[in-house]
Backbone of each chain as ProteinMPNN parsed JSONL, in Angstrom:
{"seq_chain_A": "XXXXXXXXXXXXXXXXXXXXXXXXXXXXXXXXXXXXXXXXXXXXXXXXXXXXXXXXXXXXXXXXXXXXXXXXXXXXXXXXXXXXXXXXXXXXXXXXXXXXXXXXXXXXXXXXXXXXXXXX", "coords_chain_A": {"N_chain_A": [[136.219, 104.144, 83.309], [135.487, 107.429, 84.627], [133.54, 109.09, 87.218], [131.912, 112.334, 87.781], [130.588, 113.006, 88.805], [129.126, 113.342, 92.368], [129.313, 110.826, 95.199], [126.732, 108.419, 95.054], [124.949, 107.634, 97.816], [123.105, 105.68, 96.649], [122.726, 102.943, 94.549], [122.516, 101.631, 91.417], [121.735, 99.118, 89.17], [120.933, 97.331, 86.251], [120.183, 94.444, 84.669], [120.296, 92.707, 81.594], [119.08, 89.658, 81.202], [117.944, 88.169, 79.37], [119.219, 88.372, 76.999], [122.225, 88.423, 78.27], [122.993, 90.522, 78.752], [124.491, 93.968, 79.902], [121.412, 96.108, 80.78], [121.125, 98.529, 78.749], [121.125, 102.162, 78.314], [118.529, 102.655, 79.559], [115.19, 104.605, 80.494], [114.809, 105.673, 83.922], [113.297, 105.976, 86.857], [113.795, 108.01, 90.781], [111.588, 107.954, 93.295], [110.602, 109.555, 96.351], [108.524, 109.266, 98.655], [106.107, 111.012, 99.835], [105.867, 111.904, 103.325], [103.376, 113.183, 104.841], [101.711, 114.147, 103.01], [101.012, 111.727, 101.53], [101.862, 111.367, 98.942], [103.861, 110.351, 96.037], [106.734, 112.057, 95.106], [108.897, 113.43, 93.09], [112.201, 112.475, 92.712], [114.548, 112.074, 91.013], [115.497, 111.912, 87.382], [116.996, 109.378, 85.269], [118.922, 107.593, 83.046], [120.278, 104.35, 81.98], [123.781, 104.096, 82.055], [125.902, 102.661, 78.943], [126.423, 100.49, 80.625], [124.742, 99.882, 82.201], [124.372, 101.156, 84.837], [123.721, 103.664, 86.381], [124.963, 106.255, 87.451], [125.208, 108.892, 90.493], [122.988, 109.525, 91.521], [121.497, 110.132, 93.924], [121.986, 112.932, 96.29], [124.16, 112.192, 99.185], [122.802, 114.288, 101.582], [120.44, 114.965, 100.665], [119.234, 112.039, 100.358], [117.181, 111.138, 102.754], [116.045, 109.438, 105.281], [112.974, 107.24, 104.543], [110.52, 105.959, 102.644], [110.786, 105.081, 99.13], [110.686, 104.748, 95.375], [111.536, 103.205, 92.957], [111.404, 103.6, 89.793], [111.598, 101.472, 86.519], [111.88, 102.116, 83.069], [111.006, 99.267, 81.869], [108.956, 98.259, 79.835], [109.49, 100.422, 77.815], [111.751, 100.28, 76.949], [112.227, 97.484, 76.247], [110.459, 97.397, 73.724], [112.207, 99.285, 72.332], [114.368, 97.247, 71.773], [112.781, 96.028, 69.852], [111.452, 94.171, 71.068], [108.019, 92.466, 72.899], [107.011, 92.659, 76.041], [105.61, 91.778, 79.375], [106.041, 92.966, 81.447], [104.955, 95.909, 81.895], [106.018, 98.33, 82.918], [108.648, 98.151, 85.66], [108.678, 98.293, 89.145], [110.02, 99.387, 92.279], [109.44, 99.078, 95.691], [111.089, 100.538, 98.418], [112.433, 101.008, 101.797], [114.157, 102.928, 103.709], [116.068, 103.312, 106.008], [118.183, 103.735, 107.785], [120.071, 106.174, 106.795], [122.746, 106.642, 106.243], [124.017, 104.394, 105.426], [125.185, 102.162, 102.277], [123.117, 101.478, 99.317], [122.518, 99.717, 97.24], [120.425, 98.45, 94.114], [120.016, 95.786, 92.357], [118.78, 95.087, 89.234], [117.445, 92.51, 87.962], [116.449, 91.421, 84.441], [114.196, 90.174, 82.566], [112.357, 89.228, 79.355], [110.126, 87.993, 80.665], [110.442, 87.676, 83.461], [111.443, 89.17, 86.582], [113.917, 89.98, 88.655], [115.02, 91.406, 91.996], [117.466, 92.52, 94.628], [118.755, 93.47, 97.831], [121.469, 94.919, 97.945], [124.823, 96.229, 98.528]], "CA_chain_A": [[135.324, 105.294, 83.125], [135.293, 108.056, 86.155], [131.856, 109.883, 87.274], [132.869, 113.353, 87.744], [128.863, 113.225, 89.631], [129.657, 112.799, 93.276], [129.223, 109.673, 95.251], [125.637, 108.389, 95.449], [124.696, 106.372, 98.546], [122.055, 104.63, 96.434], [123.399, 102.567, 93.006], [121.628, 100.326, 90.293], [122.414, 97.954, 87.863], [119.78, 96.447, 85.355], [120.881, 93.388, 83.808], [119.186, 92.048, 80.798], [119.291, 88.471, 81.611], [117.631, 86.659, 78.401], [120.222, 88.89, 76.361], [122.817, 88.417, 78.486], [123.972, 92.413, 78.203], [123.328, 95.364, 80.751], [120.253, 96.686, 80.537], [121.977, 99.993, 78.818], [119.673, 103.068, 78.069], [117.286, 102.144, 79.925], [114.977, 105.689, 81.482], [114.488, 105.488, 85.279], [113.302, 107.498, 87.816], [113.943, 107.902, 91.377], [110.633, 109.093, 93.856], [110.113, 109.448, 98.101], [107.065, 109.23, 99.581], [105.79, 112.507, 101.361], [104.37, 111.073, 104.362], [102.408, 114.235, 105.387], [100.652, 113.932, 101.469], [100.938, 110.606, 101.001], [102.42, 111.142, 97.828], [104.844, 109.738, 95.528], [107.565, 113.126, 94.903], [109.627, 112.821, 91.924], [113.515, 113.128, 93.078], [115.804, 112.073, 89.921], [114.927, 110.848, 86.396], [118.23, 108.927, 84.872], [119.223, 107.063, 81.929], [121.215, 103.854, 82.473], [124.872, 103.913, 80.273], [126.0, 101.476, 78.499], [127.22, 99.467, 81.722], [123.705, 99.646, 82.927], [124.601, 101.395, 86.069], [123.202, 105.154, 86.561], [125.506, 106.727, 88.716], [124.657, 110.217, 90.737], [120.991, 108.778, 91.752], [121.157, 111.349, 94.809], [123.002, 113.088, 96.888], [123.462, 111.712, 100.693], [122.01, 114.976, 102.201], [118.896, 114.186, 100.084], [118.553, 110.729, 100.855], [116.473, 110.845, 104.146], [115.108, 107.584, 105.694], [111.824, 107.058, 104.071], [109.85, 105.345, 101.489], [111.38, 105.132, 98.023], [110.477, 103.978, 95.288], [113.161, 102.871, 91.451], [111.048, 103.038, 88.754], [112.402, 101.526, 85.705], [110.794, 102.343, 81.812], [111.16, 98.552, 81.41], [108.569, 98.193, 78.126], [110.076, 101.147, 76.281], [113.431, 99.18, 76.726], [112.166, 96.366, 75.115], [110.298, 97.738, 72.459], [113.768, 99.649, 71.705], [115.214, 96.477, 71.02], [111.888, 95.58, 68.775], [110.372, 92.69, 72.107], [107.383, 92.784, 73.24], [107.48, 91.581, 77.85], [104.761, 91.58, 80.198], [105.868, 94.162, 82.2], [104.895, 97.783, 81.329], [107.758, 99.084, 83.625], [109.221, 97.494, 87.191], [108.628, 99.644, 90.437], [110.363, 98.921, 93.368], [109.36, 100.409, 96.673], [111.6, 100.102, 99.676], [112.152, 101.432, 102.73], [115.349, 103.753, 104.006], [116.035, 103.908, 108.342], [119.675, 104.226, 108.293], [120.733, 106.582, 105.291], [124.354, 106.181, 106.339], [124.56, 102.837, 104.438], [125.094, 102.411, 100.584], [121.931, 100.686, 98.944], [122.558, 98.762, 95.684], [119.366, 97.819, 94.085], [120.113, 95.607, 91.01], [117.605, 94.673, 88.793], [117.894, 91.816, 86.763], [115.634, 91.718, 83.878], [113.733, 89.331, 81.197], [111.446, 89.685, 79.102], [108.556, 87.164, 81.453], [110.584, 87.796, 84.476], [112.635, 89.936, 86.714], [114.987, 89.828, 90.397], [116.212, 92.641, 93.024], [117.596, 92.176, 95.908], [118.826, 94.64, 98.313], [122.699, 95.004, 97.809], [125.46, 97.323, 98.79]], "C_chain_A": [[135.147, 105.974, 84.476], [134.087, 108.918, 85.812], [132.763, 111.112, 87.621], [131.65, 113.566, 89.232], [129.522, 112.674, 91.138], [128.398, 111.622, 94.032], [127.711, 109.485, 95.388], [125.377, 107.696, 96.564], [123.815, 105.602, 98.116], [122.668, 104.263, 94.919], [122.071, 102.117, 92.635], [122.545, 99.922, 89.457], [121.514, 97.259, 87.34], [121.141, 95.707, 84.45], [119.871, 92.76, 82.998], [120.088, 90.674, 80.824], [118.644, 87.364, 80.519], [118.738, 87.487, 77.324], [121.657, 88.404, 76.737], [124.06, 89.769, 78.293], [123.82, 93.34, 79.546], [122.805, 95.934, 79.747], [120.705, 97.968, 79.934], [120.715, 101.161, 78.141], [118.536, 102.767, 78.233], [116.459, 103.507, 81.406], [114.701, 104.928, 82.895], [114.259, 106.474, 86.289], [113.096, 107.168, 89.445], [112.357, 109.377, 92.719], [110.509, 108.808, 95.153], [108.551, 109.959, 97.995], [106.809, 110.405, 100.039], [104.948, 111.793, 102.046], [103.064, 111.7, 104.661], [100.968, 114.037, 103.839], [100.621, 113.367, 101.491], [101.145, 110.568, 99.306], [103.16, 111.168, 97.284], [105.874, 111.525, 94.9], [108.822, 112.601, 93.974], [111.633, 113.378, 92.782], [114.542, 113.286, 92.047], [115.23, 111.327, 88.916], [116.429, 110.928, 86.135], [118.203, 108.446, 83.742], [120.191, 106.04, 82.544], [122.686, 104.304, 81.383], [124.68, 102.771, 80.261], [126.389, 99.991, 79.434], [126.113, 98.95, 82.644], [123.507, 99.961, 84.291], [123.837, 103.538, 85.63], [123.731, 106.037, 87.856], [124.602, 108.803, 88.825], [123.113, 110.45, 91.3], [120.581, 110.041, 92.38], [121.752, 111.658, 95.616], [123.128, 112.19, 98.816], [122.793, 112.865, 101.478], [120.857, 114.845, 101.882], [118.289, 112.515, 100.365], [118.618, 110.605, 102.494], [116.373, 109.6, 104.165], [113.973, 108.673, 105.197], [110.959, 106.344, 103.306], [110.01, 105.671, 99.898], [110.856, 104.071, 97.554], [111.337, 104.077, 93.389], [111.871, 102.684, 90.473], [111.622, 102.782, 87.44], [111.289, 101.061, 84.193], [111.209, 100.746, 81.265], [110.507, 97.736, 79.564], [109.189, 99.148, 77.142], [111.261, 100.521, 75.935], [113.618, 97.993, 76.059], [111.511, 96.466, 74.204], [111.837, 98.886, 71.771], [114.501, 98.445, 71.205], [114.256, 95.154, 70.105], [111.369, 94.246, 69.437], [108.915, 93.554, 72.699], [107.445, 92.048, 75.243], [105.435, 91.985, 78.143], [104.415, 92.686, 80.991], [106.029, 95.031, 81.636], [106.359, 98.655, 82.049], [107.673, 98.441, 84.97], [109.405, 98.844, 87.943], [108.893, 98.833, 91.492], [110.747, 99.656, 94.593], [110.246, 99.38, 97.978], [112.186, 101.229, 100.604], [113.602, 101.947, 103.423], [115.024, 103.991, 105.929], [117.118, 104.679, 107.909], [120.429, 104.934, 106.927], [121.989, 106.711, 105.267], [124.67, 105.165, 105.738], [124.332, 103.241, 103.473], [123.695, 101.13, 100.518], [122.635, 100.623, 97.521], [121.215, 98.138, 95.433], [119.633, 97.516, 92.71], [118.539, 95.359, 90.393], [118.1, 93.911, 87.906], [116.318, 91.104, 85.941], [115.087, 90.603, 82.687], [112.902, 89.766, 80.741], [109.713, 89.215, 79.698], [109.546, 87.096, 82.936], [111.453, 88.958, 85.307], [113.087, 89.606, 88.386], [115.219, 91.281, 90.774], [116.145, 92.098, 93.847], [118.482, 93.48, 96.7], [120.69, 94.331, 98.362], [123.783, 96.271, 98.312], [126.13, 98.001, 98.532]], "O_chain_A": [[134.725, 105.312, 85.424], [133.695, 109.336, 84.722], [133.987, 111.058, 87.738], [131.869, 114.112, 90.313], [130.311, 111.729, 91.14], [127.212, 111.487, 93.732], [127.204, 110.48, 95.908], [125.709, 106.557, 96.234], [123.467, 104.709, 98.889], [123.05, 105.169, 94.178], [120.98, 102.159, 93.202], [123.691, 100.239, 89.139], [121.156, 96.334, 88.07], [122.219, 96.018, 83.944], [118.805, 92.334, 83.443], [121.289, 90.547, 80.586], [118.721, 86.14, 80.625], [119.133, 86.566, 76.609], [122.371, 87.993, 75.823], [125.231, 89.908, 77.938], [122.754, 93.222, 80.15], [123.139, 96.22, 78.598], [120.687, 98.806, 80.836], [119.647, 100.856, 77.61], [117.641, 102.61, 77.403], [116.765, 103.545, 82.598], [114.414, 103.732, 82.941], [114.871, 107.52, 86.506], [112.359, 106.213, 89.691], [112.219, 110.591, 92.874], [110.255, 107.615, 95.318], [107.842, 110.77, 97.399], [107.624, 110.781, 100.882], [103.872, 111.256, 101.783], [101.976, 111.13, 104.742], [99.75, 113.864, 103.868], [99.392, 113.366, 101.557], [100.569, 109.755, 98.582], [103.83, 112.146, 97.617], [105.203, 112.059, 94.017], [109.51, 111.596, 94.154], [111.974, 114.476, 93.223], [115.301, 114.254, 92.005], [114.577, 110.312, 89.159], [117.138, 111.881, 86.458], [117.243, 108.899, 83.119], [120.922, 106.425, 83.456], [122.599, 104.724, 80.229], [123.956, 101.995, 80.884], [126.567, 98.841, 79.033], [126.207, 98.068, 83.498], [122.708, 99.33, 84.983], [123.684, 104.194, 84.599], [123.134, 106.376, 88.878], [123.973, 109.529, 88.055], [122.405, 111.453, 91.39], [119.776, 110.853, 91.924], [122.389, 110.713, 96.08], [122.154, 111.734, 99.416], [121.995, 112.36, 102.267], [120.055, 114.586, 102.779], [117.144, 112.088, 100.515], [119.515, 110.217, 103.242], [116.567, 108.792, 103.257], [113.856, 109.897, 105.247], [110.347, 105.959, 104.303], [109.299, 106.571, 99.452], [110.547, 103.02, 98.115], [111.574, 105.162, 92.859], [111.357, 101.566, 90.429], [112.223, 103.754, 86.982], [110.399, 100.215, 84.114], [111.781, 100.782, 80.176], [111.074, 97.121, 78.661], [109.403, 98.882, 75.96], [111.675, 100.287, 74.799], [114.61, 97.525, 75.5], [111.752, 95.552, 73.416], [112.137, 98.93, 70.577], [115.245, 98.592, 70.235], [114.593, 94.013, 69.788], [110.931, 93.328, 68.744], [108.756, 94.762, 72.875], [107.964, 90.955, 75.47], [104.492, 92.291, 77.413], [103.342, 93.231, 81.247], [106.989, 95.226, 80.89], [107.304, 99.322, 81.626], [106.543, 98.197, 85.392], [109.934, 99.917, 87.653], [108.276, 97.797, 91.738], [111.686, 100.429, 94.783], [110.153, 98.202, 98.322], [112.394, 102.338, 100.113], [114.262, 100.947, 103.706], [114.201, 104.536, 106.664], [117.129, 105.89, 107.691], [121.203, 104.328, 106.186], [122.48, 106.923, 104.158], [125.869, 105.052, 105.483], [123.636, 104.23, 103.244], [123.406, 100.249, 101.328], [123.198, 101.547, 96.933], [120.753, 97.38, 96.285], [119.597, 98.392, 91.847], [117.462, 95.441, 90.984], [118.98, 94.262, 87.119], [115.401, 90.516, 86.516], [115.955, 90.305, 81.866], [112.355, 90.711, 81.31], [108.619, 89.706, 79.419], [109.16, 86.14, 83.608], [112.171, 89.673, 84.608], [112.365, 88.94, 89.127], [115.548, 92.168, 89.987], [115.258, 91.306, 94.165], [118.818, 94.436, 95.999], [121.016, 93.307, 98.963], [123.239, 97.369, 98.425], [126.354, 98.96, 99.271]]}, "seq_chain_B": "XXXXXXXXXXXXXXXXXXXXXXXXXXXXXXXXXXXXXXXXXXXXXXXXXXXXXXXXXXXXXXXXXXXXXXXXXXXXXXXXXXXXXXXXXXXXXXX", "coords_chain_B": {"N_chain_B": [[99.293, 86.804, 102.654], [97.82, 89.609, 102.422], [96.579, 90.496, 99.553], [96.163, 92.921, 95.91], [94.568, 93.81, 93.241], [94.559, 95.994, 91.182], [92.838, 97.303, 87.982], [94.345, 99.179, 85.235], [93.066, 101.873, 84.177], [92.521, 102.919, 80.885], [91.776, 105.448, 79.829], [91.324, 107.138, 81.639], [93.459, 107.081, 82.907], [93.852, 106.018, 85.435], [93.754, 103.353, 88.289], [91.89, 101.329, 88.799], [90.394, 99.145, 91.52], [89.982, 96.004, 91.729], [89.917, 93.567, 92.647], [90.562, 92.112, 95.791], [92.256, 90.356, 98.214], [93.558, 87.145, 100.499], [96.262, 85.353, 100.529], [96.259, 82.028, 100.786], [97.528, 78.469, 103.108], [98.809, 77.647, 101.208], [100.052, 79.688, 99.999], [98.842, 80.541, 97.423], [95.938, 82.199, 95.566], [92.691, 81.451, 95.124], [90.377, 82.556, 92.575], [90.19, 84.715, 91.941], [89.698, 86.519, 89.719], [86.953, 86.273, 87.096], [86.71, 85.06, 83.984], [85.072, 86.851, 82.023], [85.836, 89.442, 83.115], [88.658, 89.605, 82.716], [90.099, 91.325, 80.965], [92.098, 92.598, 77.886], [94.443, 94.608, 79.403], [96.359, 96.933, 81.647], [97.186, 95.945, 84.458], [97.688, 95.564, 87.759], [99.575, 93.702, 90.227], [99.035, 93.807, 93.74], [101.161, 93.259, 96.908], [101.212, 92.54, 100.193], [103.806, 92.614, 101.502], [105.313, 93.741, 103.51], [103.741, 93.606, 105.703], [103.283, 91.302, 105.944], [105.642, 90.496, 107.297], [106.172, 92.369, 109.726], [104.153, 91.0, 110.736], [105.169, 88.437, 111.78], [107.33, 89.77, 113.387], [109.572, 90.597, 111.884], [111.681, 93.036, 110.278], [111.299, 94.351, 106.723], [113.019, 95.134, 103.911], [111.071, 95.902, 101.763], [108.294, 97.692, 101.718], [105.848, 97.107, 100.378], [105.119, 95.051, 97.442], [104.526, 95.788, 94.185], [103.463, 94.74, 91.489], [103.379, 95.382, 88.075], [101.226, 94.609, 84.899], [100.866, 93.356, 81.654], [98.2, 92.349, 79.682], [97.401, 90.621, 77.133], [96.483, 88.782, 75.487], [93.197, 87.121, 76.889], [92.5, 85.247, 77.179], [94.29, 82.882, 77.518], [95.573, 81.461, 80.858], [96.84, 83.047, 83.104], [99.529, 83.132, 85.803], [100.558, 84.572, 88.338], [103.455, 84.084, 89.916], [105.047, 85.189, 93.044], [108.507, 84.966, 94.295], [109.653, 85.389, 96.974], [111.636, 87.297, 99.885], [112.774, 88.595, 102.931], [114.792, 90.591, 101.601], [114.798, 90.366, 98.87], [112.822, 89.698, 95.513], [111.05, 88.018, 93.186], [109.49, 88.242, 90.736], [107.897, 85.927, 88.34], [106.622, 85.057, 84.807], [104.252, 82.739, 84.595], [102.272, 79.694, 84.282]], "CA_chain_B": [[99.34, 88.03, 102.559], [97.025, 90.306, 102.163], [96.956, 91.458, 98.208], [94.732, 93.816, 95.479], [94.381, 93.13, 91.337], [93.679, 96.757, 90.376], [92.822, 97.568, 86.601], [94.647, 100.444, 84.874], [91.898, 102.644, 83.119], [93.386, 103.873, 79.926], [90.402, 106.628, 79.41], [91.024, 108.347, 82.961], [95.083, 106.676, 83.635], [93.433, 105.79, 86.868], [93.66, 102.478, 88.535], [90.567, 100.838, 89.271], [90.068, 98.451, 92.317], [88.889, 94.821, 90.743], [89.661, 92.274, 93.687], [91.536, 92.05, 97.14], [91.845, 88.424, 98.475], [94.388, 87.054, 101.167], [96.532, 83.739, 100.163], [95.828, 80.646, 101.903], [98.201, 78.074, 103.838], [99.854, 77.507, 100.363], [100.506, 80.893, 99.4], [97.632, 81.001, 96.893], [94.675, 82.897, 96.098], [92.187, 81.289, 93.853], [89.203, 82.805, 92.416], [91.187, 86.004, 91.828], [89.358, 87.33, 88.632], [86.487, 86.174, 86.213], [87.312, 85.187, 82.89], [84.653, 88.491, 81.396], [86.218, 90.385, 83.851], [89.604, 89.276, 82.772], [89.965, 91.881, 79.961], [92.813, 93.09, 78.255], [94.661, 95.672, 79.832], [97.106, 96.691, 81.969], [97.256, 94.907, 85.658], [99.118, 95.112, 89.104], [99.296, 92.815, 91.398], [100.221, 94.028, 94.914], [101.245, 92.059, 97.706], [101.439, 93.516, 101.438], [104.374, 92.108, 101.905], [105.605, 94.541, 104.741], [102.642, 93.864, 106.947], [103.589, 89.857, 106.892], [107.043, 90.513, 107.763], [105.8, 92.593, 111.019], [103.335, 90.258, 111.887], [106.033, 87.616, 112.121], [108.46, 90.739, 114.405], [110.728, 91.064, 111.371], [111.553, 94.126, 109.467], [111.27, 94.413, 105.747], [113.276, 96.245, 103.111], [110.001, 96.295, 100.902], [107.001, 97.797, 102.163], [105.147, 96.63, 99.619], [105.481, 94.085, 96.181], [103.872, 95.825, 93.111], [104.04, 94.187, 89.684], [102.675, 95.865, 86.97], [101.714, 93.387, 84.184], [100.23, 93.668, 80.427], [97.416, 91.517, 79.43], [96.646, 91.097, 75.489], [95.269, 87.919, 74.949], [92.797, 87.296, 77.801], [91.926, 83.476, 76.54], [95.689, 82.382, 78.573], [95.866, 81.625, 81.795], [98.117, 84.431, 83.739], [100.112, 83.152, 87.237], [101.884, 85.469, 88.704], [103.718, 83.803, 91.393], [106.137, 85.794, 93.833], [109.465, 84.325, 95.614], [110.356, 86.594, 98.08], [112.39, 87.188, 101.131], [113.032, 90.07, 103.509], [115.841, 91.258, 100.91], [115.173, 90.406, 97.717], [112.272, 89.217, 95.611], [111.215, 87.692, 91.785], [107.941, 87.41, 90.17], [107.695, 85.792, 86.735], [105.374, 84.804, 84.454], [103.661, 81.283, 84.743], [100.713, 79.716, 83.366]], "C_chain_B": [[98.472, 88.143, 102.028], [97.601, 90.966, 100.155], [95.613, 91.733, 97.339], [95.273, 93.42, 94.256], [93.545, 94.694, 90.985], [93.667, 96.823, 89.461], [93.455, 98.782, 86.084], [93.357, 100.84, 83.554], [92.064, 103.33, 81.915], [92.851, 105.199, 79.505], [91.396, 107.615, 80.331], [92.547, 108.148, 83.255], [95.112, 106.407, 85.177], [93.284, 104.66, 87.133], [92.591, 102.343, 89.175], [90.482, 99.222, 90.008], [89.498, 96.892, 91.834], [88.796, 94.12, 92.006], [90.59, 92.524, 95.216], [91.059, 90.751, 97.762], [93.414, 88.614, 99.576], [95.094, 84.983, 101.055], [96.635, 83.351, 101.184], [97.182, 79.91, 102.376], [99.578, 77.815, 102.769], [100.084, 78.415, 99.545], [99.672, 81.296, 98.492], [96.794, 81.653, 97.088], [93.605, 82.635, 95.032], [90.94, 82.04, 94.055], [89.213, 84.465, 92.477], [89.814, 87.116, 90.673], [88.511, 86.2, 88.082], [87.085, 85.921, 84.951], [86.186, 86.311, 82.043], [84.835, 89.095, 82.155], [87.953, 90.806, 82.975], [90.256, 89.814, 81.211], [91.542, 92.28, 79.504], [93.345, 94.474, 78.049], [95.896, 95.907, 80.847], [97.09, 96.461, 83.271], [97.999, 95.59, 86.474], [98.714, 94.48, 89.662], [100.185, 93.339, 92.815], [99.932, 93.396, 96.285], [101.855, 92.733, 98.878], [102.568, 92.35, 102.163], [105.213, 92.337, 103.178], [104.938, 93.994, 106.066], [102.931, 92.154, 107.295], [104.405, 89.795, 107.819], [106.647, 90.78, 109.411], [105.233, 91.65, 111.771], [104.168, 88.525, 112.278], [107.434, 88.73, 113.02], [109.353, 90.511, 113.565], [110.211, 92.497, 110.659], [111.814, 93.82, 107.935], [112.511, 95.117, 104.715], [112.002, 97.132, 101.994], [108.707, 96.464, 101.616], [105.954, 96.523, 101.796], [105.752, 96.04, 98.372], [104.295, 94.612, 95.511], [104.082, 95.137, 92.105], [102.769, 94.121, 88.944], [102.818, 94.673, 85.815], [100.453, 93.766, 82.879], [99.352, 92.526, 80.456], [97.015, 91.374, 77.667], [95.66, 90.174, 75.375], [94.89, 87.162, 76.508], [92.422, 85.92, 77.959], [92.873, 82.408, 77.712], [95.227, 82.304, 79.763], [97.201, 81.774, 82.06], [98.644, 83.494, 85.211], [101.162, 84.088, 87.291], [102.464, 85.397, 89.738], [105.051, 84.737, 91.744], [106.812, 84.823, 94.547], [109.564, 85.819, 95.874], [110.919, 86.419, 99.498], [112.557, 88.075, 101.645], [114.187, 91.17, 102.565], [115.608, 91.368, 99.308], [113.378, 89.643, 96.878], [112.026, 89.239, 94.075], [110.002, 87.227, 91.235], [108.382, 86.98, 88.819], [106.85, 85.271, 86.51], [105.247, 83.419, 84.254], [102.54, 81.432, 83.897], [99.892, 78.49, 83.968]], "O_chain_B": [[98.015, 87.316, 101.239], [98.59, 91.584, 99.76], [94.493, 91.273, 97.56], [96.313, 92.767, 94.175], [92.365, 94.761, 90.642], [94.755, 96.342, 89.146], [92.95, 99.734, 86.679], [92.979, 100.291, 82.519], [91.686, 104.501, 81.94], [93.545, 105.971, 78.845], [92.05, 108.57, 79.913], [93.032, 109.08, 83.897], [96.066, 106.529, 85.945], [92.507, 104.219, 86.286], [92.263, 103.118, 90.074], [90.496, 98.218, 89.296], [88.294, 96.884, 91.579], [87.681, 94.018, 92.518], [91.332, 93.507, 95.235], [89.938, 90.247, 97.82], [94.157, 89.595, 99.604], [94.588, 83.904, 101.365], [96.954, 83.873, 102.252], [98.169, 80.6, 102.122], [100.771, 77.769, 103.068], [100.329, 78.139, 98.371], [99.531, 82.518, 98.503], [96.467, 81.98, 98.229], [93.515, 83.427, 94.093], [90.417, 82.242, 95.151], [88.373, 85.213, 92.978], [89.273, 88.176, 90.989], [88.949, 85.08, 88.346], [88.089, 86.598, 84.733], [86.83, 86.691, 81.065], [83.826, 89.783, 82.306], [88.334, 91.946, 82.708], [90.779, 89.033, 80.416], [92.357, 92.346, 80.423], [93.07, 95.281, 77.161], [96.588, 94.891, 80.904], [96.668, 97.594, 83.497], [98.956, 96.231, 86.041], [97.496, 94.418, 89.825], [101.401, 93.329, 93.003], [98.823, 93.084, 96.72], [102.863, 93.425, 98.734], [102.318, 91.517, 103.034], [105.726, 91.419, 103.818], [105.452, 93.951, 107.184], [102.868, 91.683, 108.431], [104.228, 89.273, 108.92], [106.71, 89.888, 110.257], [105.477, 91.361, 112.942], [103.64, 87.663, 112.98], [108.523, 88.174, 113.169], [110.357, 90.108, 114.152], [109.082, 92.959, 110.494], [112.649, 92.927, 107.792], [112.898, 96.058, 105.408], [111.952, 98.296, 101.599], [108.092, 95.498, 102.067], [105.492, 95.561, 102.409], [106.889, 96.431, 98.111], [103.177, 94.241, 95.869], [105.277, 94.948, 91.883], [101.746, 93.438, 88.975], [103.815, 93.976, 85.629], [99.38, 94.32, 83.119], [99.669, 91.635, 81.244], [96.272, 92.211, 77.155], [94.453, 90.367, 75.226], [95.771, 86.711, 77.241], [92.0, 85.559, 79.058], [92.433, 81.532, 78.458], [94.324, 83.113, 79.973], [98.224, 81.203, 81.681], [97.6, 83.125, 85.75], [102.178, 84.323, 86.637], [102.321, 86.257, 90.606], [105.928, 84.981, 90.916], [106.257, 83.984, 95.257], [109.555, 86.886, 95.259], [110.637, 85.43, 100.174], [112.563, 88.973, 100.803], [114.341, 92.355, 102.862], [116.106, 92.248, 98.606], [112.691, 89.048, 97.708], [112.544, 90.164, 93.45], [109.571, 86.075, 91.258], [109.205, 87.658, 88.204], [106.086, 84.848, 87.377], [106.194, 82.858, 83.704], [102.018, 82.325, 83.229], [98.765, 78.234, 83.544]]}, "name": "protein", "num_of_chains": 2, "seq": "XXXXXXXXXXXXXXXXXXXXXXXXXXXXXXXXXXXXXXXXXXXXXXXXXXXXXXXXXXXXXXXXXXXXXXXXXXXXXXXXXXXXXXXXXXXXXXXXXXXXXXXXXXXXXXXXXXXXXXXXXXXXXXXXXXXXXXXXXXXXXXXXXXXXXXXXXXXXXXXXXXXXXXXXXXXXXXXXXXXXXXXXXXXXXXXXXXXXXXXXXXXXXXXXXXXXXXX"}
């Protein structure tokens, strides 16, 4: 499958991990920090595909260093497949110096637990 | 670390302040919440996990550790323990 979307320096990957599937259609949205406001600025809402990956996140001229943060609609995702979890949705804030590197932020997902780790 | 237990307000969609506590030598923090406090609703737990890192002269990838968390039946006891590491990190649900 080719993206036609050019390259992102930031990926994902949700993995549903008591399924054993990617996480696939699963909304997400991508927001920076304004430091000057102190508030959360919406940059990209996504959809995962079926591979659980969401390519096109953002471009590299847009991804400054700053404070980011992946939110992912983790309860609507499991009431889509008729579960009830714990978590309402997973937010994961982290922190951008060097926006010349690729960031991979998987997420791997249950319905009473979940993992990221910072990847590339 | 320093961490907060605000309440989400479903009226106003405004999080409301319940506790802030700082775990002890074994990572704990008892005496977190009331059980008629301990309503349900929807939860975060956030954990200043940035500010340890510094105060040990490392750098972080995560400022901060939120985790948003549902509550129905309020009767349970909830743990919500965090592993974490400068890279990567995994709460799940305990009891």
């Amino acid at each position: 499958m080719s993206s036609t979307l050019p390259d992102s320096p930031l990926t994902t990957y949700v993995l549903n991990t008591g399924d054993g599937v990617p996480g696939a259609r699963m909304a997400l949205s991508l927001h920076r920090l304004d430091s000057l406001l102190v508030i959360w600025k919406l940059v990209t809402v996504g959809t995962t595909d079926e591979d659980g990956r969401c390519p096109g996140l953002i471009t590299k001229e847009a991804f400054k260093p700053g404070m980011y943060k992946m939110r992912f609609e983790t309860g609507q995702y499991w009431e889509s497949l008729g579960h009830t979890s714990i978590y309402p949705y997973v937010e994961i804030v982290f922190t951008i110096t060097n926006h010349n590197e690729r960031f991979h932020l998987p997420l791997l997902l249950s319905r009473f637990s979940y993992s990221t780790c910072r990847g590339s | 670390m320093a961490l907060s237990l605000p309440r989400l307000d479903p009226s106003t969609s405004l999080w409301n302040l319940l506790t802030t506590g700082t775990t002890n030598d074994d990572g704990r923090c008892p005496g977190l919440i009331t059980r008629e406090a301990f309503t349900p609703a929807v939860y975060k737990m956030r954990f200043e996990t940035g500010r340890v890192r510094e105060s040990l002269g490392e750098t972080s990838f995560y400022p901060y550790v939120e985790i948003g968390f549902t509550i129905t039946d309020h009767s349970q006891k909830f743990h919500v323990p965090l592993l974490c590491s400068r890279f990567s990190y995994s709460p799940y649900r305990g009891s």
